[in-house]
Every structure is written in C-alpha cells, then in structure tokens.
C-alpha positions as CSV (number, residue, x, y, z in Angstrom):
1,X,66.5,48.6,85.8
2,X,64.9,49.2,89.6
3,X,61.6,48.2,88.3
4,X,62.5,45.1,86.5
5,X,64.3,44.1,89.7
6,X,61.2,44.7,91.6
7,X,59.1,43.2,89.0
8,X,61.3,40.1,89.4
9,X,61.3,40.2,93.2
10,X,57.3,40.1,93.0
11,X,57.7,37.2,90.9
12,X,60.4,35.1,93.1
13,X,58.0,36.0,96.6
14,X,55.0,34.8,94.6
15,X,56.4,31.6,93.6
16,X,58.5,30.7,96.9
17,X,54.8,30.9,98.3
18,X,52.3,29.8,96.2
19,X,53.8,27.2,94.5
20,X,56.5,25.7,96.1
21,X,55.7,26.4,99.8
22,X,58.8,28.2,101.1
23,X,58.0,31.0,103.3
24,X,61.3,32.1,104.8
25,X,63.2,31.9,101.4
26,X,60.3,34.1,100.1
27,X,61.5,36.4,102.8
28,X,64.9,36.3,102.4
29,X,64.6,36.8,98.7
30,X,62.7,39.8,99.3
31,X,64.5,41.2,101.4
32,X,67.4,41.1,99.4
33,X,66.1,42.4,96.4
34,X,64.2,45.2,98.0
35,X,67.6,46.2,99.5
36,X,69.1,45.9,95.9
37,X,66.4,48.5,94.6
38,X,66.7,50.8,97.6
39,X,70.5,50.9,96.4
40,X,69.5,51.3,93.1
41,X,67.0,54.3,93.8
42,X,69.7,55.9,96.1
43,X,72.5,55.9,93.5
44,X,70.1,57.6,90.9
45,X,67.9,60.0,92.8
46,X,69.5,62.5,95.4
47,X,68.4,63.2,99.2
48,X,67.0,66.5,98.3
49,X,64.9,65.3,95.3
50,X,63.0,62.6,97.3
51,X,65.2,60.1,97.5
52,X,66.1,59.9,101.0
53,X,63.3,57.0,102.3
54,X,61.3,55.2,99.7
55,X,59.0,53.4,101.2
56,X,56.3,52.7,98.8
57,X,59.7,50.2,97.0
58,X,59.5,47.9,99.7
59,X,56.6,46.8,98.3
60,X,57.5,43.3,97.5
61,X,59.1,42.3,101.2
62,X,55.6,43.4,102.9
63,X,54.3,41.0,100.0
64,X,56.0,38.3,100.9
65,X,55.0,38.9,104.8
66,X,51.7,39.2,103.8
67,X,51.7,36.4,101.9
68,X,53.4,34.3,104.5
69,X,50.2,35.5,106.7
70,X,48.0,34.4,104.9
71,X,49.3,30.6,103.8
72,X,51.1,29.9,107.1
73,X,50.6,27.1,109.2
74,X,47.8,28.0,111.4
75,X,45.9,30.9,109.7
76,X,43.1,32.5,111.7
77,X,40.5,35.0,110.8
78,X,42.4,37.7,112.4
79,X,45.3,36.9,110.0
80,X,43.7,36.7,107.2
81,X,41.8,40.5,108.1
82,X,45.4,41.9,109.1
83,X,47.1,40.3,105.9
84,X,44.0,41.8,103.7
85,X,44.5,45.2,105.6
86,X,48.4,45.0,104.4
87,X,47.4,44.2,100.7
88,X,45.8,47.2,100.7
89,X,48.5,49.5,102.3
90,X,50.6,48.1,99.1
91,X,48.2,49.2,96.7
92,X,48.8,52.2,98.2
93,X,52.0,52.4,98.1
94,X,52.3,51.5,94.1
95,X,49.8,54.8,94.0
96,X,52.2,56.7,95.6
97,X,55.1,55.3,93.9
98,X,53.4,56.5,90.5
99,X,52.6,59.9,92.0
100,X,56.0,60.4,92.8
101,X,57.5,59.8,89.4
102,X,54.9,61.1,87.2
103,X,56.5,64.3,87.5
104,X,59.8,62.6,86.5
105,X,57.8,61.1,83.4
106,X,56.5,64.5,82.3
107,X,58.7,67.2,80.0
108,X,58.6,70.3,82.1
109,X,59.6,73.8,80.5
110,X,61.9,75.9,82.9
C-alpha cells in the first residue's frame, strides 16, 4: 500500500507541474502524501529494524521542489545545476530504498 501511495504522489507532483502549472499545490500534495507513507512505514516496520528515519521515502516532496526549481518563474543556470544535482540525490535514494528491502524480499533460513 506505501508504494502505491508513493507511486500516486509522483504522479499528482508531476502533473500539478508539468501540466497544469501549480507549484505550491504540487508541494502541498507532496508533502502530505509523503507524511501519509512515513506513517505507513512507521506502523509496519519497528525502530530497531530500520524504521526509525526513512529518508530515501521522501522521495516525491524533494521531486516536487525540484521540479518547482526547475519550471519556476525565473530559472537561472544555477537552478537548473542545483535542481539537476537533486534529481540525482533521488536516484539515489530509490537505490537505497531497494537496498534496504531486498533483504525483506528474500526468504532467509534461521
């Protein structure tokens, strides 16, 4: 269910910005998904099992900043550098998501 929230958060951030033009409600929409998956992740994985901080789920709110660098109003080069820099940090962090669950994935014999 957390990743077909997220999915859908990536969806709403891309649309608010690249089709209709709407910056802040990309933000805000965001924003309140990614909280809605960080309470999701919290409820199913426990503090001492990784779950205390996961960053690499706020994926879609640095999206939307991103995004809103890179078709604001007055975009310079220096946006557009830092914005690309950012897109990469999220790439990242989707590696490290999937390193962090594929242990979850796997069948391990205790």
């Amino acid at each position: 269910m957390m990743h077909l929230i997220m999915a859908f958060s990536y969806w709403i951030t891309l649309h608010n910005v690249c089709e209709l033009g709407m910056i802040w409600c990309s933000n805000l929409g965001a924003a309140g998904l990614t909280a809605g998956v960080w309470i999701m992740f919290r409820m199913d994985v426990l503090p001492e099992h990784g779950g205390a901080f996961p960053v690499e789920i706020s994926g879609p709110f640095i999206t939307s900043v991103t995004l809103g660098m890179m078709y604001g109003h007055t975009v310079t080069q220096t946006m557009t550098d830092v914005a690309r820099g950012i897109a990469a940090l999220i790439i990242l962090m989707h590696v490290t998501q999937r390193i962090k669950a594929q242990p979850v994935a796997l069948c391990f014999r205790l």
